[in-house]
DOKEZA-314256 format. One record per residue (C-alpha): residue in three letters; x, y, z; residue number from 1. Coordinates in steps of 0.2 Angstrom, whole numbers, plus 5000, padded with zeros to 4 digits. Layout:
BEGIN
<ALA; <X; Y; Z>; NUM>,
...
//
This chain:
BEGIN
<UNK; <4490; 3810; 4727>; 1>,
<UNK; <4504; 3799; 4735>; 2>,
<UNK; <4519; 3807; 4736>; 3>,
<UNK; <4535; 3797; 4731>; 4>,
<UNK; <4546; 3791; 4744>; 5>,
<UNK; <4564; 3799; 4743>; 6>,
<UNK; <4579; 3791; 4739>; 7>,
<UNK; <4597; 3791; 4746>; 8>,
<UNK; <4605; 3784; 4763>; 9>,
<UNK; <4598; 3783; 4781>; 10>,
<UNK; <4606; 3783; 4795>; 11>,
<UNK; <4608; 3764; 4796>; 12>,
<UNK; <4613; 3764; 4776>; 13>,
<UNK; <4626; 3775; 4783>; 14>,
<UNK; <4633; 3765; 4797>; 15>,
<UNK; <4633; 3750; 4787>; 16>,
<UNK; <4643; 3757; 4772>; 17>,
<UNK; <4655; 3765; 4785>; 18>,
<UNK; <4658; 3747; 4795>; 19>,
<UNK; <4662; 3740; 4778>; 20>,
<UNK; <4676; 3751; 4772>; 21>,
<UNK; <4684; 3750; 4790>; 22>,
<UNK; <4682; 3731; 4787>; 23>,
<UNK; <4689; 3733; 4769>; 24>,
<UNK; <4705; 3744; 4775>; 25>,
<UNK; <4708; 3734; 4789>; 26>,
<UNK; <4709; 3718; 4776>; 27>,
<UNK; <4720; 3729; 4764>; 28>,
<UNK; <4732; 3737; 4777>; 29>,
<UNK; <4742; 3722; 4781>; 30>,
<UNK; <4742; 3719; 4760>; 31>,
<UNK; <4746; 3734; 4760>; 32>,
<UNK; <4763; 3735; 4771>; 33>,
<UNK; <4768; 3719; 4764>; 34>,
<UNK; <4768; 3726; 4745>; 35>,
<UNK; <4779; 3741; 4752>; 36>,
<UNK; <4792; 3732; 4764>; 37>,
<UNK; <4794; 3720; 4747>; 38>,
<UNK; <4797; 3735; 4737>; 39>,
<UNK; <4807; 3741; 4749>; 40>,
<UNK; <4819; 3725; 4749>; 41>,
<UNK; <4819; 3723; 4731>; 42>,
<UNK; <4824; 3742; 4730>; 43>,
<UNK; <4839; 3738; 4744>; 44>,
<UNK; <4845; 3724; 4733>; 45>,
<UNK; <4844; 3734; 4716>; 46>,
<UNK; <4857; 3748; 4726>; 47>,
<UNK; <4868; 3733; 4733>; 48>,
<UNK; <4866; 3728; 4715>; 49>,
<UNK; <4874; 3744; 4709>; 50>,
<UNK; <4887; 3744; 4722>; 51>,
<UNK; <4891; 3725; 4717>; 52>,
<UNK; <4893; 3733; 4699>; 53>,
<UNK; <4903; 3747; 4704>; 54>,
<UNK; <4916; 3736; 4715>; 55>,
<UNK; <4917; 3726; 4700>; 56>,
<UNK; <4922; 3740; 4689>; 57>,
<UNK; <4935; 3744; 4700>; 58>,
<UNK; <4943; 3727; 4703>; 59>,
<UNK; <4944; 3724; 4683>; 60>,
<UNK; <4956; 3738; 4684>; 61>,
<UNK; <4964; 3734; 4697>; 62>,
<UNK; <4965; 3716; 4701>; 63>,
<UNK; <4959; 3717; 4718>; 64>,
<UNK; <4946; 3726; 4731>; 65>,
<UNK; <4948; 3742; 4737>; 66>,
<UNK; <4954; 3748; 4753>; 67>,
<UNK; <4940; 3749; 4766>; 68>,
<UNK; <4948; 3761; 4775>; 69>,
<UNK; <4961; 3774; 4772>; 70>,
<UNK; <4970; 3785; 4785>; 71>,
<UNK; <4976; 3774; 4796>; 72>,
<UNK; <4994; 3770; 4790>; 73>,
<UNK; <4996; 3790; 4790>; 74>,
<UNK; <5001; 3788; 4771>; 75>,
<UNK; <4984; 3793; 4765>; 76>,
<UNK; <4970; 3805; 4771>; 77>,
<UNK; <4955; 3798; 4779>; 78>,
<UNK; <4943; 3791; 4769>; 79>,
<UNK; <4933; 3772; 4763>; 80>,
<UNK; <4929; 3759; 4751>; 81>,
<UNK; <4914; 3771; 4747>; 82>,
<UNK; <4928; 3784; 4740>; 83>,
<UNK; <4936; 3773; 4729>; 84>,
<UNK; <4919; 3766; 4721>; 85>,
<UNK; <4912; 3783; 4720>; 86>,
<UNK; <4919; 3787; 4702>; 87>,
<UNK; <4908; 3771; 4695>; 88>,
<UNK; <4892; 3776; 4701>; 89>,
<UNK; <4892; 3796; 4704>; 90>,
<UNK; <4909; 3803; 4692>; 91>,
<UNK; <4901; 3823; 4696>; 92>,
<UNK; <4903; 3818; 4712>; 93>,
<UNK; <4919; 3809; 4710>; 94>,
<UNK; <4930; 3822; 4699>; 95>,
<UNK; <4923; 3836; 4714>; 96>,
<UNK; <4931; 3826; 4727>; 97>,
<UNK; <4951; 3828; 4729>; 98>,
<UNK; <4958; 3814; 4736>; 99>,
<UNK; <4972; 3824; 4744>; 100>,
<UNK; <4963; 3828; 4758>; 101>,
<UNK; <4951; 3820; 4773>; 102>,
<UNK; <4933; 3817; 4766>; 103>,
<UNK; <4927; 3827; 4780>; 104>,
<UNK; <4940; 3840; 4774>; 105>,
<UNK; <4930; 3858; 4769>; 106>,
<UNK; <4936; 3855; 4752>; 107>,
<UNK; <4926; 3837; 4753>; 108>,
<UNK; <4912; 3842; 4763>; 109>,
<UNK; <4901; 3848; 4749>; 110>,
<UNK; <4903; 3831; 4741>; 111>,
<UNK; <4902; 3819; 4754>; 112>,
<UNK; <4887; 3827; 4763>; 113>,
<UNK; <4878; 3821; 4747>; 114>,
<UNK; <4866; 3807; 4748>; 115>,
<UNK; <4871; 3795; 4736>; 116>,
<UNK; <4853; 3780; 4733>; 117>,
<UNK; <4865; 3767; 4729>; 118>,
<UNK; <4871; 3766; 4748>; 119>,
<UNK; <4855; 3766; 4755>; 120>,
<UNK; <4842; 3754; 4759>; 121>,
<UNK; <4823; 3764; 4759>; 122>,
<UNK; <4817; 3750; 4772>; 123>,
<UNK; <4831; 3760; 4785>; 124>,
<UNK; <4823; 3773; 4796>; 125>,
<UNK; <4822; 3790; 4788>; 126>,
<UNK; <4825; 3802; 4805>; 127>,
<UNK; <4843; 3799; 4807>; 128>,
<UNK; <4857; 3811; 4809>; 129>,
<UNK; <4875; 3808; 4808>; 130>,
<UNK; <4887; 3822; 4814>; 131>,
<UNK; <4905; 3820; 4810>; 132>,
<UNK; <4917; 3830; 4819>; 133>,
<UNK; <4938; 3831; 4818>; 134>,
<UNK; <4953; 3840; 4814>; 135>,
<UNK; <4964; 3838; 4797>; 136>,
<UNK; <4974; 3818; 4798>; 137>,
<UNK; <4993; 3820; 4795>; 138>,
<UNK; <4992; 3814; 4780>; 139>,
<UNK; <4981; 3829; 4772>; 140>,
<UNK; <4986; 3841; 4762>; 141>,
<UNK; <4978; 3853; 4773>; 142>,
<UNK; <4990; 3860; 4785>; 143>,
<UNK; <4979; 3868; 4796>; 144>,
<UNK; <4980; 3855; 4811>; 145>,
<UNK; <4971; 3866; 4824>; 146>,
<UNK; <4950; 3868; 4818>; 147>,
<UNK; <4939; 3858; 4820>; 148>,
<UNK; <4929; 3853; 4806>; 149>,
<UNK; <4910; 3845; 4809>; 150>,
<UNK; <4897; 3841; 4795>; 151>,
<UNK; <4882; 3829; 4792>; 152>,
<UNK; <4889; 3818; 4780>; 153>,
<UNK; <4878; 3807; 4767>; 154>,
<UNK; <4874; 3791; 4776>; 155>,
<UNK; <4880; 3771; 4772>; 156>,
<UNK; <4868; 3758; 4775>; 157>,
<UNK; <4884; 3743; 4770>; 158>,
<UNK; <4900; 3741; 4777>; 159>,
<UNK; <4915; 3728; 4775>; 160>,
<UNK; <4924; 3718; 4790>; 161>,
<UNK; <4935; 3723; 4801>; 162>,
<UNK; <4939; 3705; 4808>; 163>,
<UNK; <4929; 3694; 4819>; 164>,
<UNK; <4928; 3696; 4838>; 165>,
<UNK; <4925; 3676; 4839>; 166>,
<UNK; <4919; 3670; 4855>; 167>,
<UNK; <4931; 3663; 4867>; 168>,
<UNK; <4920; 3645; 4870>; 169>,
<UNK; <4910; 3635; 4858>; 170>,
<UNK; <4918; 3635; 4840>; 171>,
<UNK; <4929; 3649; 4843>; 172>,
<UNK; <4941; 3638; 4853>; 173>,
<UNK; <4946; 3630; 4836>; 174>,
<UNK; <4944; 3644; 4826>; 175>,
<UNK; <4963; 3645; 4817>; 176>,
<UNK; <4972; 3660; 4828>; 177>,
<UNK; <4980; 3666; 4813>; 178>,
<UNK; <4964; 3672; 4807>; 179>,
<UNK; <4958; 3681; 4820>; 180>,
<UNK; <4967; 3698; 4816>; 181>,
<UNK; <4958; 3710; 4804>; 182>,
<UNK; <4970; 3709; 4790>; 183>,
<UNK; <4962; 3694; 4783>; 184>,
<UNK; <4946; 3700; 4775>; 185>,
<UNK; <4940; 3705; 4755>; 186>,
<UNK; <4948; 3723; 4761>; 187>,
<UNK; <4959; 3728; 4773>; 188>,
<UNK; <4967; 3746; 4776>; 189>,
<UNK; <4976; 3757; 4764>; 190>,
<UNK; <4979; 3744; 4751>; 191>,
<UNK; <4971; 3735; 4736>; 192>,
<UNK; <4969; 3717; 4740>; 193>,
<UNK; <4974; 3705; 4725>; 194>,
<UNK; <4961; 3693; 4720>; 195>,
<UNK; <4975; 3678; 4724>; 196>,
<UNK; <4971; 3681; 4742>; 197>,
<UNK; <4956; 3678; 4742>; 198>,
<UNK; <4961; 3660; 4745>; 199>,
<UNK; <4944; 3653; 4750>; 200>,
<UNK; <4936; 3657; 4734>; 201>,
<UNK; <4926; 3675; 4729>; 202>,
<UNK; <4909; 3666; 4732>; 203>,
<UNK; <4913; 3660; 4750>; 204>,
<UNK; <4921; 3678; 4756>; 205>,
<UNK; <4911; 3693; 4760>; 206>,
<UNK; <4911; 3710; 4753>; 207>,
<UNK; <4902; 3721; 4763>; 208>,
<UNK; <4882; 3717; 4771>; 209>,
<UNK; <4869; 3728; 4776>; 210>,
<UNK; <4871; 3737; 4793>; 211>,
<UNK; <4858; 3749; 4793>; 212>,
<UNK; <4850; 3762; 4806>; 213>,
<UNK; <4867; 3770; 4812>; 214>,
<UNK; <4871; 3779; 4819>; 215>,
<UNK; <4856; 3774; 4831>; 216>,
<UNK; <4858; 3761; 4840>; 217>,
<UNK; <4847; 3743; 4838>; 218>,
<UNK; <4845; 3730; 4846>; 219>,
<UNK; <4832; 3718; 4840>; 220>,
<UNK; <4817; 3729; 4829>; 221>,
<UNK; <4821; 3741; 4844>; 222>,
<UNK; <4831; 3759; 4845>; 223>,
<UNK; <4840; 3759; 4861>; 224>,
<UNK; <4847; 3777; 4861>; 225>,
<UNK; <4852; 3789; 4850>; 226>,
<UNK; <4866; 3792; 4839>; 227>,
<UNK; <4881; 3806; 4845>; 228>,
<UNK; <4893; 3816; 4835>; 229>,
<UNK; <4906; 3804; 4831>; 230>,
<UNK; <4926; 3807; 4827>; 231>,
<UNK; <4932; 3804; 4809>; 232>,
<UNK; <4939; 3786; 4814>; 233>,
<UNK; <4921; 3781; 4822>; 234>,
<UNK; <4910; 3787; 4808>; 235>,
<UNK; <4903; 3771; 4800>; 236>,
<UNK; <4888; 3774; 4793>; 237>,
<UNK; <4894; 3791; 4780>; 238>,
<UNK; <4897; 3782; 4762>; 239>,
<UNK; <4915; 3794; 4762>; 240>,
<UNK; <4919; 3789; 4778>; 241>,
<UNK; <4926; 3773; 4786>; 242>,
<UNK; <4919; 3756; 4779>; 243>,
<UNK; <4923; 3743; 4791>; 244>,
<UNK; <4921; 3739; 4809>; 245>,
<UNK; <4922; 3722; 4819>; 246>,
<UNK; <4910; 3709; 4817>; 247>,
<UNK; <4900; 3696; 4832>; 248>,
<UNK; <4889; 3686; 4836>; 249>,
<UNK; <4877; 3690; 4849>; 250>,
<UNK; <4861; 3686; 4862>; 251>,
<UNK; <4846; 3682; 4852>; 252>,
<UNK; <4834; 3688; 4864>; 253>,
<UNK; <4845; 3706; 4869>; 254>,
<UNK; <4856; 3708; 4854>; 255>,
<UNK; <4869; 3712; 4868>; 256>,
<UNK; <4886; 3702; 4874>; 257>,
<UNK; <4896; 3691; 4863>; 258>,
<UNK; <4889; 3675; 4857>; 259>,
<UNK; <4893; 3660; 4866>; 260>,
<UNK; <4899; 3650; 4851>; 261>,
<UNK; <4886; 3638; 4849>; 262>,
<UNK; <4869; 3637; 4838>; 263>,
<UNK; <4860; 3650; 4849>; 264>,
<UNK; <4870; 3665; 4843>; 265>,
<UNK; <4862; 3677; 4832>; 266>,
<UNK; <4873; 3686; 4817>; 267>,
<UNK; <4858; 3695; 4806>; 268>,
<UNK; <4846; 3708; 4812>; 269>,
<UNK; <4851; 3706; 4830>; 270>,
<UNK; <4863; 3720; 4833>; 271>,
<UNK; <4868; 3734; 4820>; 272>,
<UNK; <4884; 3740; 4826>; 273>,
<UNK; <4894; 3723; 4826>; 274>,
<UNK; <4884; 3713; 4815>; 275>,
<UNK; <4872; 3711; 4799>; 276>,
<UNK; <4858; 3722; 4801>; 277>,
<UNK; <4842; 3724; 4790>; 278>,
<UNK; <4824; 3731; 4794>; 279>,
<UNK; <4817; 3717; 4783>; 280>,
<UNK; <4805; 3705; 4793>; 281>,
<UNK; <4817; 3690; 4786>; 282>,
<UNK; <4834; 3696; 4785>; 283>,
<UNK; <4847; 3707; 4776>; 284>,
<UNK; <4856; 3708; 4762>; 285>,
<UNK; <4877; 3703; 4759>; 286>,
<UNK; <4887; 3703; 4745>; 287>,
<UNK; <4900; 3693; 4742>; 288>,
<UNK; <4915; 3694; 4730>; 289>,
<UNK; <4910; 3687; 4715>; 290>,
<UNK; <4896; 3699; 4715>; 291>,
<UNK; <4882; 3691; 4720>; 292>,
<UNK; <4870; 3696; 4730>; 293>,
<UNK; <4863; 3686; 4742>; 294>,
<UNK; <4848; 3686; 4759>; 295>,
<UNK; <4853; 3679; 4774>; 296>,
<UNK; <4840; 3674; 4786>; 297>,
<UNK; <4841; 3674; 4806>; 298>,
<UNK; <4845; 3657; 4804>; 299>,
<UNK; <4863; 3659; 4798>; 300>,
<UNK; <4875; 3652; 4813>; 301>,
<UNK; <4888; 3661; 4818>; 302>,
<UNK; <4905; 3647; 4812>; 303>,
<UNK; <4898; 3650; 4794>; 304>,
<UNK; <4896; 3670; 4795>; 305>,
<UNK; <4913; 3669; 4803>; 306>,
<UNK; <4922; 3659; 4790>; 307>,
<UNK; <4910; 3670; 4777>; 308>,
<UNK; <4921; 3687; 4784>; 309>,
<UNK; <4937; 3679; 4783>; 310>,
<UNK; <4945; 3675; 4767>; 311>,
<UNK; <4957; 3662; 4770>; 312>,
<UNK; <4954; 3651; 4783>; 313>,
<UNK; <4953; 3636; 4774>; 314>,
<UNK; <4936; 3630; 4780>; 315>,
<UNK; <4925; 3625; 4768>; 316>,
<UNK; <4907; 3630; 4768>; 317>,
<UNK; <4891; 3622; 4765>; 318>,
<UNK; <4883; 3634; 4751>; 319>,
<UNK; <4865; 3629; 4755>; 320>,
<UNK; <4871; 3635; 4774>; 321>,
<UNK; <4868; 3655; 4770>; 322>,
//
């Protein structure tokens, strides 16, 4: 008698079956990175949302945003716009924290080396290391002037305006010189700034934007170094620390040098120390001061992101523009 043949794979049964899950995956992967940096985005907004919410709380009490930095007036201790939001989106963390001394303070350290979700974005690189390092301010209540305190404080992937460093040709020689200082943005230092100065309007004014990556440096979807231990008056990028620094235009090939004041600038995802920064293939997230949130493209020129920063030039701006 004949005996039956026997099933199961040969060989070339093999190979094929192997060349068509290859094939498969290599169809799905690019699906598959596209489903996570959207879930990534939306996740970055959803925080910027919760921020938005937080800002808003405070301002209802009262009347007006909150410093984005503190320290520098040698009235109050070191400290950000993220210390005086914290109590609307983490109060444990909040009624830990004593405002009488420097968030990088011993007393503090416990508190702001926390990693509070609502100030990141998830699409931000993970390996990142920020080491803050510095002595008591003058204004703490900490008398001890001497030591030296360093930590690794939670990191900030928003920050506020510090002023614009407008470029000296192109639409910078008729940008108004009174506006040029960094006391004309949502926050400045120290002091709650009333809504009434907010002469522009809330929804043509910037809040904070997305900076994220620091304290690496990048230029362009490229690291160009590593981030250093940085004193308390440098350490954007910690959610305690200081929320502003200066805002520019830059090359859009190198992500270096100032703009040149015309259409060939680039403000978002260029450079992301100086300007809006996101690791989104199309853009970054702002928020302005009525709350919204908003995504800005490459594409936004570098007048409008300057009038944007500033809250009382008087220019007005095109809202289909950003």
């Amino acid at each position: 008698m004949k005996r039956a043949a026997r099933g199961g794979f040969s060989l070339l049964d093999a190979i094929v079956a192997t060349c068509v899950l290859v094939l498969a995956i290599t169809i799905a992967l690019p699906a598959l990175k596209m489903a996570s940096a959207d879930a990534a985005k939306q996740t970055c907004t959803n925080n910027l949302k919760t921020l938005s919410s937080a800002f808003q709380q405070y301002t209802g009490i009262r009347q007006g945003f909150p410093p984005r930095r503190t320290g520098l007036g040698g009235k109050l201790p070191f400290g950000g716009w993220g210390v005086q939001i914290i109590p609307f989106i983490e109060p444990k963390l909040a009624s830990a924290f004593n405002p009488d001394y420097d968030y990088y303070d011993p007393i503090n350290q416990d508190v702001s080396r926390q990693t509070v979700d609502a100030f990141l974005c998830p699409a931000s690189p993970k390996d990142r290391k920020l080491v803050v390092t510095a002595s008591a301010s003058v204004s703490s209540r900490n008398t001890d002037r001497a030591s030296v305190f360093s930590f690794e404080p939670g990191l900030n992937d928003f920050i506020s305006s510090n002023g614009m460093r407008m470029p000296s040709t192109g639409y910078g020689v008729n940008w108004p010189s009174g506006t040029r200082g960094n006391r004309h943005q949502a926050m400045t230092d120290d002091v709650t700034v009333p809504f009434h100065l907010v002469s522009d309007g809330l929804s043509n004014t910037l809040l904070i934007v997305e900076k994220a990556g620091l304290p690496d440096p990048w230029r362009v979807g490229k690291m160009t170094g590593e981030g250093s231990p940085l004193g308390a008056e440098l350490s954007r990028g910690a959610w305690a620390g200081f929320g502003s620094i200066q805002f520019s235009t830059f090359d859009r090939e190198t992500g270096e040098d100032r703009g040149k004041g015309d259409a060939s600038d680039c403000a978002v995802n260029c450079n992301n120390f100086f300007g809006i920064y996101g690791f989104h293939p199309e853009g970054a997230n702002i928020l302005l001061c009525d709350g919204s949130v908003r995504f800005v493209t490459p594409e936004l020129d570098g007048l409008t992101f300057a009038r944007l920063t500033t809250r009382d030039d008087g220019q007005p701006i095109d809202p289909t523009s950003f």
